[in-house]
mmCIF entry with sequence, helices, sheets and N, C-alpha, C, O atoms, coordinates in Angstrom:
data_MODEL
# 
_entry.id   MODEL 
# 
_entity.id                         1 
_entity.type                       polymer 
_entity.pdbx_number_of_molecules   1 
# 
_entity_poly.entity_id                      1 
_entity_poly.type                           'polypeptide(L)' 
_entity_poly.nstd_linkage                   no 
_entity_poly.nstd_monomer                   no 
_entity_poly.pdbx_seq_one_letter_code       
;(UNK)(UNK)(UNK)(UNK)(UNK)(UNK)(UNK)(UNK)(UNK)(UNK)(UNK)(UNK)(UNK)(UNK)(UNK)(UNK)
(UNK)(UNK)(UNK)(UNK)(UNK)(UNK)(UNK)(UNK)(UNK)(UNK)(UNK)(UNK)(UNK)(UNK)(UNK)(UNK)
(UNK)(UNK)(UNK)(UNK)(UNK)(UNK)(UNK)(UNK)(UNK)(UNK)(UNK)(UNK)(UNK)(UNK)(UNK)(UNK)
(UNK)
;
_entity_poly.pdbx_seq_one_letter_code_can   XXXXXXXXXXXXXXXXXXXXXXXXXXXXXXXXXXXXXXXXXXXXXXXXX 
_entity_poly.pdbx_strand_id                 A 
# 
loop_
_entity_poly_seq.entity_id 
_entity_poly_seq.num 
_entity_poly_seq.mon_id 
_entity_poly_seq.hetero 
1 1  UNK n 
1 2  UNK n 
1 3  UNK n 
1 4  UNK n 
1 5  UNK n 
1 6  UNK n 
1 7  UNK n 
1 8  UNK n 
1 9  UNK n 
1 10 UNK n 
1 11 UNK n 
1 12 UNK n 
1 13 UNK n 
1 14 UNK n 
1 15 UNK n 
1 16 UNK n 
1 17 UNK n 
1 18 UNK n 
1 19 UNK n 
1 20 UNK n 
1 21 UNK n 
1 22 UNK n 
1 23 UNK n 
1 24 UNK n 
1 25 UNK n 
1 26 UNK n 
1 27 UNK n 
1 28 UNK n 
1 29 UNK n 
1 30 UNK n 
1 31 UNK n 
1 32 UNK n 
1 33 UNK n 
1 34 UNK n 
1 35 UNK n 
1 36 UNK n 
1 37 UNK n 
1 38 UNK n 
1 39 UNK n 
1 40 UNK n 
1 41 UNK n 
1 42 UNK n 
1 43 UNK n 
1 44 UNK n 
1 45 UNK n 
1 46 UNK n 
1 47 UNK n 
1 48 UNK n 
1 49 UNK n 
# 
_struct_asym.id          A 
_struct_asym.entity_id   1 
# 
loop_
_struct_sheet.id 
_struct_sheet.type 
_struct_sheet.number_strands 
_struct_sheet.details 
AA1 ? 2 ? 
AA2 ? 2 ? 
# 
loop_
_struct_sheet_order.sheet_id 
_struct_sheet_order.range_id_1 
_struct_sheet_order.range_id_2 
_struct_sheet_order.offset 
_struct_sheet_order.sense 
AA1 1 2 ? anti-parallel 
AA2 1 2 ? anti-parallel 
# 
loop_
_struct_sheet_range.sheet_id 
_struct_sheet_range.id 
_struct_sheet_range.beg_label_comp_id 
_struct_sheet_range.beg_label_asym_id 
_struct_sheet_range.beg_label_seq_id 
_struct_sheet_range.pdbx_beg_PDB_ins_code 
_struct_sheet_range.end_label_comp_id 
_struct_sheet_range.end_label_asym_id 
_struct_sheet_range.end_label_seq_id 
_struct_sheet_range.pdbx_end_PDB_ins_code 
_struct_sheet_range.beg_auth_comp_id 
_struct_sheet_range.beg_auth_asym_id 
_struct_sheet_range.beg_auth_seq_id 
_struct_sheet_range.end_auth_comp_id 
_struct_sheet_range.end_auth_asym_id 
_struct_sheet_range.end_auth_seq_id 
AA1 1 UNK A 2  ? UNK A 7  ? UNK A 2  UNK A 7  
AA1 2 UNK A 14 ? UNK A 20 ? UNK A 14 UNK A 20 
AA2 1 UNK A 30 ? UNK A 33 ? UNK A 30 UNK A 33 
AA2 2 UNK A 40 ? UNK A 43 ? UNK A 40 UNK A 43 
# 
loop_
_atom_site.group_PDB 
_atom_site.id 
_atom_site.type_symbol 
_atom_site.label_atom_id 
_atom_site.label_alt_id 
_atom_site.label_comp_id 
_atom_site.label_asym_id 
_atom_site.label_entity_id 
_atom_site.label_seq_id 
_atom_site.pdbx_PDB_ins_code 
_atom_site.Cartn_x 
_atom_site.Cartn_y 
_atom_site.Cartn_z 
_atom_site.occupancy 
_atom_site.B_iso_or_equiv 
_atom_site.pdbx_formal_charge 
_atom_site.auth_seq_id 
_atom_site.auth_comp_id 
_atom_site.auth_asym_id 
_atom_site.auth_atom_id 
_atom_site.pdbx_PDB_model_num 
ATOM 1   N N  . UNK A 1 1  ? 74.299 264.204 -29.873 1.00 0.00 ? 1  UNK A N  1 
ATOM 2   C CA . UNK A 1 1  ? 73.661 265.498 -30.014 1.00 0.00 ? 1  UNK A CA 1 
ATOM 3   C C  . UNK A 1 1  ? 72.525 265.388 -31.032 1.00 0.00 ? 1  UNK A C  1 
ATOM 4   O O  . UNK A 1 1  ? 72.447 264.562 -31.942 1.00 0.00 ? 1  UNK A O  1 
ATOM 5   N N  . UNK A 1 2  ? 71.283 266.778 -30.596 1.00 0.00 ? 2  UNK A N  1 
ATOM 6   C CA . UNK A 1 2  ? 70.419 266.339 -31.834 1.00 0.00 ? 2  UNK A CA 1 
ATOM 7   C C  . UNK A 1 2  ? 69.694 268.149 -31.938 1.00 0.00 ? 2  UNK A C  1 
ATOM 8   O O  . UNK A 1 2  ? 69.558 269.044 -31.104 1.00 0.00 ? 2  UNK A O  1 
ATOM 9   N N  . UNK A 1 3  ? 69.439 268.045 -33.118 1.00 0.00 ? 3  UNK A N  1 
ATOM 10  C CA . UNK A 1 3  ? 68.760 269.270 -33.923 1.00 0.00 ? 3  UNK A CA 1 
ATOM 11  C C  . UNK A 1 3  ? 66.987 268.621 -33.412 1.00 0.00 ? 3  UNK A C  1 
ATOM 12  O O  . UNK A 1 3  ? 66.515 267.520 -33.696 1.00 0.00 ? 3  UNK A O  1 
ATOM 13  N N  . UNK A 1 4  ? 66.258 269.859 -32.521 1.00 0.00 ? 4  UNK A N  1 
ATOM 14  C CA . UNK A 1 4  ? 64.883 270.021 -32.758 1.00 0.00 ? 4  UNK A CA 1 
ATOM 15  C C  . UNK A 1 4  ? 64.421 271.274 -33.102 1.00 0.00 ? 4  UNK A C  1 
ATOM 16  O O  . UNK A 1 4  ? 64.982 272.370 -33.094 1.00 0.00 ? 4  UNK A O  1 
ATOM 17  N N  . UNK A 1 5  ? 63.086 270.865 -33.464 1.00 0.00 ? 5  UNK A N  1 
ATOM 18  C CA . UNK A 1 5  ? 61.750 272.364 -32.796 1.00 0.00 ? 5  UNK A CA 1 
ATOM 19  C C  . UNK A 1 5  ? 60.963 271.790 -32.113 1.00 0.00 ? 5  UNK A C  1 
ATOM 20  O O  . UNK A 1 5  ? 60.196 270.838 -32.263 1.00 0.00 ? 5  UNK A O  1 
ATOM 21  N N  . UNK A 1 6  ? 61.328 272.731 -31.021 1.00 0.00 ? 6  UNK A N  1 
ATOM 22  C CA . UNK A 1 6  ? 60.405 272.634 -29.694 1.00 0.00 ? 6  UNK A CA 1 
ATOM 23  C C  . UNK A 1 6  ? 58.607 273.104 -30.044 1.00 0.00 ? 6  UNK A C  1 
ATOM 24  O O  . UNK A 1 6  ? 58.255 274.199 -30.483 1.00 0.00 ? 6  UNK A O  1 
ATOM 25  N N  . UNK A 1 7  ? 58.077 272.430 -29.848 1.00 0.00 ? 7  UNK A N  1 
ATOM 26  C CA . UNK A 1 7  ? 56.289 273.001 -30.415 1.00 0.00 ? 7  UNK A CA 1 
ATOM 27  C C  . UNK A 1 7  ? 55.679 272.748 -29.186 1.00 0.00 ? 7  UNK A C  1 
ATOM 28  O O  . UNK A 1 7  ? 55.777 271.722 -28.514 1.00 0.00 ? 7  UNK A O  1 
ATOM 29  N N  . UNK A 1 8  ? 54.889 274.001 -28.880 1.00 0.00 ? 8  UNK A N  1 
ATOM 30  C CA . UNK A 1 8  ? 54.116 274.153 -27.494 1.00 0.00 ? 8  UNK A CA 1 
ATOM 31  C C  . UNK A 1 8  ? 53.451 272.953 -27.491 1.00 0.00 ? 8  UNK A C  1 
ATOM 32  O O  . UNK A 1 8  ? 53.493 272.301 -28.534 1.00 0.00 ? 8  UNK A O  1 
ATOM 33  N N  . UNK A 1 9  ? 52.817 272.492 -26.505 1.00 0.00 ? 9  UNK A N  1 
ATOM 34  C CA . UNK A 1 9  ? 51.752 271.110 -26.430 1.00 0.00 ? 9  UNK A CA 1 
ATOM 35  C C  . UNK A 1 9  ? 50.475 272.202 -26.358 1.00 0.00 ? 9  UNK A C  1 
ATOM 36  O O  . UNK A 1 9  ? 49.653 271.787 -27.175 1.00 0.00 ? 9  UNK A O  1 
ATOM 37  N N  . UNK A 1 10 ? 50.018 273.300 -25.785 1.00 0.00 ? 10 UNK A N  1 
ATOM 38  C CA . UNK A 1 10 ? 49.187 274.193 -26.083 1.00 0.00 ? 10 UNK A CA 1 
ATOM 39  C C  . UNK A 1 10 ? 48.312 274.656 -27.016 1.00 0.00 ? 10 UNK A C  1 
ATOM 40  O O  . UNK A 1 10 ? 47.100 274.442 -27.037 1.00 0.00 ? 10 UNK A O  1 
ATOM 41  N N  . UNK A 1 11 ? 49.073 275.416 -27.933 1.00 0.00 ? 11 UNK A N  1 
ATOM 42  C CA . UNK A 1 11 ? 49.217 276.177 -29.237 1.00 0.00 ? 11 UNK A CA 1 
ATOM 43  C C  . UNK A 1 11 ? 49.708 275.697 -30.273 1.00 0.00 ? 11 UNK A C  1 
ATOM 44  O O  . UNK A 1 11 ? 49.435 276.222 -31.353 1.00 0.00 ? 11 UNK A O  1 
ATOM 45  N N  . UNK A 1 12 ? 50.346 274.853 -30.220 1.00 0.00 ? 12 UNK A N  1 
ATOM 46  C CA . UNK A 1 12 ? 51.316 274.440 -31.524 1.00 0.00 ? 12 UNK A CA 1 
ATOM 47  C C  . UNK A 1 12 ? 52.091 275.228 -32.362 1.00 0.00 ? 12 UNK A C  1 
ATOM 48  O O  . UNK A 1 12 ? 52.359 275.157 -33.562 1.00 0.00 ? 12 UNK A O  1 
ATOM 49  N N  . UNK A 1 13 ? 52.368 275.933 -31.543 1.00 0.00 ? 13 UNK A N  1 
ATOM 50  C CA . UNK A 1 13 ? 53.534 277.052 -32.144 1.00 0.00 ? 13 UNK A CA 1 
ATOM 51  C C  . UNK A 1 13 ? 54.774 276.390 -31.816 1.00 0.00 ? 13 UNK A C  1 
ATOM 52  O O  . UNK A 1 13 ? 55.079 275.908 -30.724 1.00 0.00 ? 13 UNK A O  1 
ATOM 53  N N  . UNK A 1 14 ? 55.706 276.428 -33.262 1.00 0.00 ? 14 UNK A N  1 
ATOM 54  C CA . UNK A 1 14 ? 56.848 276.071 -33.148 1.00 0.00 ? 14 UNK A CA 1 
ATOM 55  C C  . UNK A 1 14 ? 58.105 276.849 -33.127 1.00 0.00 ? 14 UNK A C  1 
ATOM 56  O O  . UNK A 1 14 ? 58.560 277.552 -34.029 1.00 0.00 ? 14 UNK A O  1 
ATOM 57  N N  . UNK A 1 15 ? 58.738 276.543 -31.606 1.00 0.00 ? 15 UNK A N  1 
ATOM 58  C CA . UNK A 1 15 ? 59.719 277.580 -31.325 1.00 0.00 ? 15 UNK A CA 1 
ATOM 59  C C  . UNK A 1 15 ? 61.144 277.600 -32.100 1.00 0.00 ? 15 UNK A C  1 
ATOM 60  O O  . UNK A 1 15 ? 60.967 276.964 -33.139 1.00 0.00 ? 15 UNK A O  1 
ATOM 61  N N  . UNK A 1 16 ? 62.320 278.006 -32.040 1.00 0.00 ? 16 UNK A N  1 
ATOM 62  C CA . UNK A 1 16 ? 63.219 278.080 -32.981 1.00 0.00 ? 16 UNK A CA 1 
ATOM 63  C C  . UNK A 1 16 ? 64.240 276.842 -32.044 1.00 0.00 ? 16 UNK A C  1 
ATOM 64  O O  . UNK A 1 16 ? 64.170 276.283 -30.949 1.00 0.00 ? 16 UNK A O  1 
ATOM 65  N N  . UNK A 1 17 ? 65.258 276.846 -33.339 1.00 0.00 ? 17 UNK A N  1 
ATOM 66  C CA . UNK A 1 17 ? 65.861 275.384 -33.410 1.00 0.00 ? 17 UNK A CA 1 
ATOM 67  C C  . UNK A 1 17 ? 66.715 275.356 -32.177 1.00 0.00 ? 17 UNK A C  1 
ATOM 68  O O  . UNK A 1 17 ? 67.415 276.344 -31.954 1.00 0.00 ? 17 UNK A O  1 
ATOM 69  N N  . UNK A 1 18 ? 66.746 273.988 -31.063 1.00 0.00 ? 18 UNK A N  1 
ATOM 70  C CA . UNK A 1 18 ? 67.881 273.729 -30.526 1.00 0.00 ? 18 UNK A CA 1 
ATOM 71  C C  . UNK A 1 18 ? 68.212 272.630 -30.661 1.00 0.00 ? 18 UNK A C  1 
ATOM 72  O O  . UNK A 1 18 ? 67.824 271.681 -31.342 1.00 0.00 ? 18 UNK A O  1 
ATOM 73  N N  . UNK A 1 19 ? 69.541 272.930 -29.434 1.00 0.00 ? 19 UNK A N  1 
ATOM 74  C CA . UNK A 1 19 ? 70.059 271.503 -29.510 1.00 0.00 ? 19 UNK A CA 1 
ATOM 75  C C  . UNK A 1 19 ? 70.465 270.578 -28.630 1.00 0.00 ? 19 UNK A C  1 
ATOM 76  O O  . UNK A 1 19 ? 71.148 271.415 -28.039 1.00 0.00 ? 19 UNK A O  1 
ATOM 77  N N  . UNK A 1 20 ? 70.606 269.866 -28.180 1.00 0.00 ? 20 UNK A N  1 
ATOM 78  C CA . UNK A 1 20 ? 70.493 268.738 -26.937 1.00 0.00 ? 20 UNK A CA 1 
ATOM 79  C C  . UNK A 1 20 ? 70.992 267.787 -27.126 1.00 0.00 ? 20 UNK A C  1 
ATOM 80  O O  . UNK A 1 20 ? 71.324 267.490 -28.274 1.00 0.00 ? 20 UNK A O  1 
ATOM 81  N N  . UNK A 1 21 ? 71.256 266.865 -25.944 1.00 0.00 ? 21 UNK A N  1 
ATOM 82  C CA . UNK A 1 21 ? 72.770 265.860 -26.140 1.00 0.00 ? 21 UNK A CA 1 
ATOM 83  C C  . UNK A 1 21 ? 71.513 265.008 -25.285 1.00 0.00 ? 21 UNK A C  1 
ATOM 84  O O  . UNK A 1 21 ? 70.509 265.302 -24.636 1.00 0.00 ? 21 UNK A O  1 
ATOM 85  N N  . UNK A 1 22 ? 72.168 263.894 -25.676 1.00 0.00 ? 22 UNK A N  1 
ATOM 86  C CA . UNK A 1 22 ? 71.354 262.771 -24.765 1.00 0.00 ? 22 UNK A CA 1 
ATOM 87  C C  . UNK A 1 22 ? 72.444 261.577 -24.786 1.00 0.00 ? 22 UNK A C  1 
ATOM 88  O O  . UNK A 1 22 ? 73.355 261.422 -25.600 1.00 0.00 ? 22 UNK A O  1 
ATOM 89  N N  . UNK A 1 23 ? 72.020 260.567 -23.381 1.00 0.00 ? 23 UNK A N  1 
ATOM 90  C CA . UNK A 1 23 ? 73.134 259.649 -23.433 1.00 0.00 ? 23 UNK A CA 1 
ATOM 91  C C  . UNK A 1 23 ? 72.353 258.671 -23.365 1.00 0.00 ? 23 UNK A C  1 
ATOM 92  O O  . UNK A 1 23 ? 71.124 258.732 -23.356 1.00 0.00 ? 23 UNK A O  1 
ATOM 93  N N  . UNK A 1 24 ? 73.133 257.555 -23.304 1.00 0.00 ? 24 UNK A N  1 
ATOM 94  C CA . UNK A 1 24 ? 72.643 255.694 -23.693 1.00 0.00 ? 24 UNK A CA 1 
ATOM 95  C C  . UNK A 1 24 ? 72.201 255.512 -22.351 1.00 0.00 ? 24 UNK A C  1 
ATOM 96  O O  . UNK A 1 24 ? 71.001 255.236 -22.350 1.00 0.00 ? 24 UNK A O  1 
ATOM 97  N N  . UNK A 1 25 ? 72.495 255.539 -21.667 1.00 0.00 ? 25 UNK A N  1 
ATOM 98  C CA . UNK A 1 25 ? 72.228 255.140 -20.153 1.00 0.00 ? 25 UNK A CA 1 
ATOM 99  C C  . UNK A 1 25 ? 70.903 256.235 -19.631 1.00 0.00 ? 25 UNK A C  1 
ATOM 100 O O  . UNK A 1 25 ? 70.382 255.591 -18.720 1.00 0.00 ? 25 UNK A O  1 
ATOM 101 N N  . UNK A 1 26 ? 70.252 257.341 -19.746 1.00 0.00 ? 26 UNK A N  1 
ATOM 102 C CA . UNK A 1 26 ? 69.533 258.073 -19.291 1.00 0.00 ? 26 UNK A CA 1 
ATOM 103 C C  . UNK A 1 26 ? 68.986 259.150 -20.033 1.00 0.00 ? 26 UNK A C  1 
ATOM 104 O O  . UNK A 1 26 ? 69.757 259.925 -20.599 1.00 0.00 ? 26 UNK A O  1 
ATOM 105 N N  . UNK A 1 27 ? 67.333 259.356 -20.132 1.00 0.00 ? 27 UNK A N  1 
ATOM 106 C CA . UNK A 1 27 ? 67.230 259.805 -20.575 1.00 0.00 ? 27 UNK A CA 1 
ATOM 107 C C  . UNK A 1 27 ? 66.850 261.280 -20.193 1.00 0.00 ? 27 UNK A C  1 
ATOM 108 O O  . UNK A 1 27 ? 66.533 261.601 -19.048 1.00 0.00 ? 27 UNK A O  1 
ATOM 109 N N  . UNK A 1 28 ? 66.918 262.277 -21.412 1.00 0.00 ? 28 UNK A N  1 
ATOM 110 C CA . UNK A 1 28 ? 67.325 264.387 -21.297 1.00 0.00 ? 28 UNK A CA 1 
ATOM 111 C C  . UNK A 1 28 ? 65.828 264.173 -21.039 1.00 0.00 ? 28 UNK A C  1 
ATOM 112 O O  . UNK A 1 28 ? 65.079 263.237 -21.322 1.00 0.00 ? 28 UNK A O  1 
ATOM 113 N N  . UNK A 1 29 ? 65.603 265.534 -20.307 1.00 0.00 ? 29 UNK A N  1 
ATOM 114 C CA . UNK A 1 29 ? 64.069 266.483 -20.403 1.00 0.00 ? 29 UNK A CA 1 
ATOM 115 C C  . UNK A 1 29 ? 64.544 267.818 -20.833 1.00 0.00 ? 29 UNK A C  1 
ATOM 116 O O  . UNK A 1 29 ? 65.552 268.142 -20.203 1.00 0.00 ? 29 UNK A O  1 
ATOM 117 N N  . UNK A 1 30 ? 64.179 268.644 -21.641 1.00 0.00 ? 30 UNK A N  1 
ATOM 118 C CA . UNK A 1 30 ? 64.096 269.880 -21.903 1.00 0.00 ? 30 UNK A CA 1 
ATOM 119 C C  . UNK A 1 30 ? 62.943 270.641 -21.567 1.00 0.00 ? 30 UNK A C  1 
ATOM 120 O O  . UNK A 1 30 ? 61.911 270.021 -21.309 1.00 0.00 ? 30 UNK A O  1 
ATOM 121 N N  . UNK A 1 31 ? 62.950 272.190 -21.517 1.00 0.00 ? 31 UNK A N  1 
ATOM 122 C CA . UNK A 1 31 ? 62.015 272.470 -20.663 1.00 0.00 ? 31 UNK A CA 1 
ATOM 123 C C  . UNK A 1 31 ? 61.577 274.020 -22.108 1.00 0.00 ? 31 UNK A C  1 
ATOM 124 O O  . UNK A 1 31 ? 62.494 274.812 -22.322 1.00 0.00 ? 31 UNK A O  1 
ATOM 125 N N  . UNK A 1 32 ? 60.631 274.161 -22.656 1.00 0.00 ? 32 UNK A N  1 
ATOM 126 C CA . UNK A 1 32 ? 60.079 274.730 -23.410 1.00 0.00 ? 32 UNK A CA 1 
ATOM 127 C C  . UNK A 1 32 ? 58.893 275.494 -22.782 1.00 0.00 ? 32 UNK A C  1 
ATOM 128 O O  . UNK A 1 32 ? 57.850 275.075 -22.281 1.00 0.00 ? 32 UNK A O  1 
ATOM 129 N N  . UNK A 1 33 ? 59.437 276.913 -22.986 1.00 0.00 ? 33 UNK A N  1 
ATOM 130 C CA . UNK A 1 33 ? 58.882 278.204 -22.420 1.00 0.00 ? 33 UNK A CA 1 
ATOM 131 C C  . UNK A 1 33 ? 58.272 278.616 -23.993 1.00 0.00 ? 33 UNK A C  1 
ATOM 132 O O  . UNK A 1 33 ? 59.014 278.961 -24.912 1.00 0.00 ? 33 UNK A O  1 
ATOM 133 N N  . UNK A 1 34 ? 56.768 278.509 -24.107 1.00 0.00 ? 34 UNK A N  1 
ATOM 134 C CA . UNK A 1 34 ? 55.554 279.640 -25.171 1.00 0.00 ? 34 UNK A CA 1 
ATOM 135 C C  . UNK A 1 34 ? 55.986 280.803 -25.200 1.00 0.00 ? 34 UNK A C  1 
ATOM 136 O O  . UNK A 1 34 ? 56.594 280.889 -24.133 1.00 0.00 ? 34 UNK A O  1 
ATOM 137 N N  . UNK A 1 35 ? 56.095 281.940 -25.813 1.00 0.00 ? 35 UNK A N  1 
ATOM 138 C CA . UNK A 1 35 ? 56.442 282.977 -25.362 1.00 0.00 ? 35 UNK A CA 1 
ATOM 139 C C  . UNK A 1 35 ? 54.751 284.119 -26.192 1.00 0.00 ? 35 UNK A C  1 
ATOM 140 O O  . UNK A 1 35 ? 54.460 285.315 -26.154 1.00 0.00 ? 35 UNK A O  1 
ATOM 141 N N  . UNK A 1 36 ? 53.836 282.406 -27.065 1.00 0.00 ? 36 UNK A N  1 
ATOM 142 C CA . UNK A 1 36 ? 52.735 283.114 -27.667 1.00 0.00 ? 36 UNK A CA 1 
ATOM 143 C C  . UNK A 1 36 ? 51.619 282.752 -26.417 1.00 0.00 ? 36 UNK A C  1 
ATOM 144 O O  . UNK A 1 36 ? 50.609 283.451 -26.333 1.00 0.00 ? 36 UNK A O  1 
ATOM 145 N N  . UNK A 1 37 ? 51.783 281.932 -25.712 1.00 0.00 ? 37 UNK A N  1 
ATOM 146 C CA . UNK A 1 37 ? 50.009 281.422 -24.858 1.00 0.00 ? 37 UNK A CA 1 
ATOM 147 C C  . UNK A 1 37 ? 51.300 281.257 -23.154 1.00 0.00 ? 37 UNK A C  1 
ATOM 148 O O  . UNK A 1 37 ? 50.767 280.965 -22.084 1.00 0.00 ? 37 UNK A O  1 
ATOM 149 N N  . UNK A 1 38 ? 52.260 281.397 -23.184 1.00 0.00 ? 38 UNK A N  1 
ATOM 150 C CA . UNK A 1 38 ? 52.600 281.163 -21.792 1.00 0.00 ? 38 UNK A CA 1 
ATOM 151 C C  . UNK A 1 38 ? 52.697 279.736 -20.984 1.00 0.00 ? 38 UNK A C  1 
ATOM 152 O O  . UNK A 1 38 ? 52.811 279.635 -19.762 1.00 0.00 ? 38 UNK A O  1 
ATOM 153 N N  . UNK A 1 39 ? 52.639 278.829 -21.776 1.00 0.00 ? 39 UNK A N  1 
ATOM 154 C CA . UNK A 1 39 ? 52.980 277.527 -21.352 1.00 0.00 ? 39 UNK A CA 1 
ATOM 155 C C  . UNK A 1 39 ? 54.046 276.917 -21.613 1.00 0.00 ? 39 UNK A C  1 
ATOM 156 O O  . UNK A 1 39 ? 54.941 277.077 -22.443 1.00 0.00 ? 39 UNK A O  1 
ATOM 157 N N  . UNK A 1 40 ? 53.756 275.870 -20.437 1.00 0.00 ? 40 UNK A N  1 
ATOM 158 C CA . UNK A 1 40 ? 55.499 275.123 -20.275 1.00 0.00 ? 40 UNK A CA 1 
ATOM 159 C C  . UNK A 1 40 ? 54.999 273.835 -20.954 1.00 0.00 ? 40 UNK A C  1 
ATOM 160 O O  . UNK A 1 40 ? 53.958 273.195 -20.804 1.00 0.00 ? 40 UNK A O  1 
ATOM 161 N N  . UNK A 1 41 ? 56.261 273.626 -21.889 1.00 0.00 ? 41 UNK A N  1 
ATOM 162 C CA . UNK A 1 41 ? 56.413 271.941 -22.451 1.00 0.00 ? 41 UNK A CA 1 
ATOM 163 C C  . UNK A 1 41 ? 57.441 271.427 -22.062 1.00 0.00 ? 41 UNK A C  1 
ATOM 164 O O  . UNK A 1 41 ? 58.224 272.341 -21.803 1.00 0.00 ? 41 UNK A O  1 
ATOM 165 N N  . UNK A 1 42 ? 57.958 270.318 -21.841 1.00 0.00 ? 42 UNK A N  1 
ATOM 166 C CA . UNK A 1 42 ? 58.879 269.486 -21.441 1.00 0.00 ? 42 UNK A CA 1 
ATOM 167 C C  . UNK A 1 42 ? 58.778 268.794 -22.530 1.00 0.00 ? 42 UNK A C  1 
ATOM 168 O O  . UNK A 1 42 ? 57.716 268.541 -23.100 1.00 0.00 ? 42 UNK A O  1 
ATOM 169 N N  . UNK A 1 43 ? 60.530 268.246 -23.081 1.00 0.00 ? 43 UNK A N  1 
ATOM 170 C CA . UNK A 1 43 ? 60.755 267.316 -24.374 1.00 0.00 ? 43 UNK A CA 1 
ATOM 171 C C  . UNK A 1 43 ? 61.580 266.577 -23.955 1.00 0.00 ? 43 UNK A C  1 
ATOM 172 O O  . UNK A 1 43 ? 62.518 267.112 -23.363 1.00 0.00 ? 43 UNK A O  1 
ATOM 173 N N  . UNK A 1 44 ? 61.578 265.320 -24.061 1.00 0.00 ? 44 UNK A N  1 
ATOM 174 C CA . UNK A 1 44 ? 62.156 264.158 -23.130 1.00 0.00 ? 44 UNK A CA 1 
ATOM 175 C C  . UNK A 1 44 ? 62.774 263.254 -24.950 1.00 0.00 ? 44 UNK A C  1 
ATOM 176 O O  . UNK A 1 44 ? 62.218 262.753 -25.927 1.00 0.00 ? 44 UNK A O  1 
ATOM 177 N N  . UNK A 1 45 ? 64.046 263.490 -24.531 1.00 0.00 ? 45 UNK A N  1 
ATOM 178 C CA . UNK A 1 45 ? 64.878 262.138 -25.456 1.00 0.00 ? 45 UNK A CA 1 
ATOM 179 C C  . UNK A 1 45 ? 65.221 261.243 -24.535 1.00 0.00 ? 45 UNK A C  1 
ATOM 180 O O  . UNK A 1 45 ? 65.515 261.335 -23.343 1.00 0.00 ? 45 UNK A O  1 
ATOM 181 N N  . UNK A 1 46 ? 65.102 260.029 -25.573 1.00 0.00 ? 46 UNK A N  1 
ATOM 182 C CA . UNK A 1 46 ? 65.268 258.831 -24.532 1.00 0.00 ? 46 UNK A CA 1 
ATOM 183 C C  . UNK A 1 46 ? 66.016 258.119 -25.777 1.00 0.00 ? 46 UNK A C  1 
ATOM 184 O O  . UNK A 1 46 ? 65.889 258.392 -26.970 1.00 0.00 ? 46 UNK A O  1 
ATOM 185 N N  . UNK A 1 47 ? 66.671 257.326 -25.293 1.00 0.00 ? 47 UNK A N  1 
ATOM 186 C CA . UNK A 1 47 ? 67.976 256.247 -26.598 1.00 0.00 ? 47 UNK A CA 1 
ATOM 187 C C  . UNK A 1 47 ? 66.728 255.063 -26.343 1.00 0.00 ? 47 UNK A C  1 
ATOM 188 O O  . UNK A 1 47 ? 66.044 254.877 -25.337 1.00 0.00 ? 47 UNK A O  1 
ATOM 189 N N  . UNK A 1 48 ? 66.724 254.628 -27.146 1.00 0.00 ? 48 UNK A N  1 
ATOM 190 C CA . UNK A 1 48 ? 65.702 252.764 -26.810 1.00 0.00 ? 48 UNK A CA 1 
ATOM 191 C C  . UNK A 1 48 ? 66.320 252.251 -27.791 1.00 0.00 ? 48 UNK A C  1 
ATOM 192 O O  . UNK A 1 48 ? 66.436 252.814 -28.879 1.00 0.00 ? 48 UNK A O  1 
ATOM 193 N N  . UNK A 1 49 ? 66.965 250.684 -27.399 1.00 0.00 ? 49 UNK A N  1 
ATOM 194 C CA . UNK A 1 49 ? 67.393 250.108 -28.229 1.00 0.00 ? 49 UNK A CA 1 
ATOM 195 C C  . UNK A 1 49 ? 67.434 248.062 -27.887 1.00 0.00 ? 49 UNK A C  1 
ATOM 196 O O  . UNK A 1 49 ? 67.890 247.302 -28.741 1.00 0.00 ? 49 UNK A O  1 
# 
């Protein structure tokens, strides 16, 4: 599991804290809704080791 802030790729407004699990074998996308300019970000954890 991991603590972020999601920040528009847009605006750079940073949205409030979540949280997300990621595994060794594959990596998460999260999907980040602006709610100041209306754009979508996607946040991708990936394990590399």
């Amino acid at each position: 599991m991991v603590t972020y802030y999601p920040v528009c790729k847009n605006c750079m407004e940073c949205g409030t804290i979540k949280i997300g699990g990621v595994g060794a074998q594959q990596p998460v996308i999260e999907t980040y809704y602006c709610q100041s300019c209306q754009a979508t970000t996607y946040v991708q954890f990936k394990i590399e080791y």
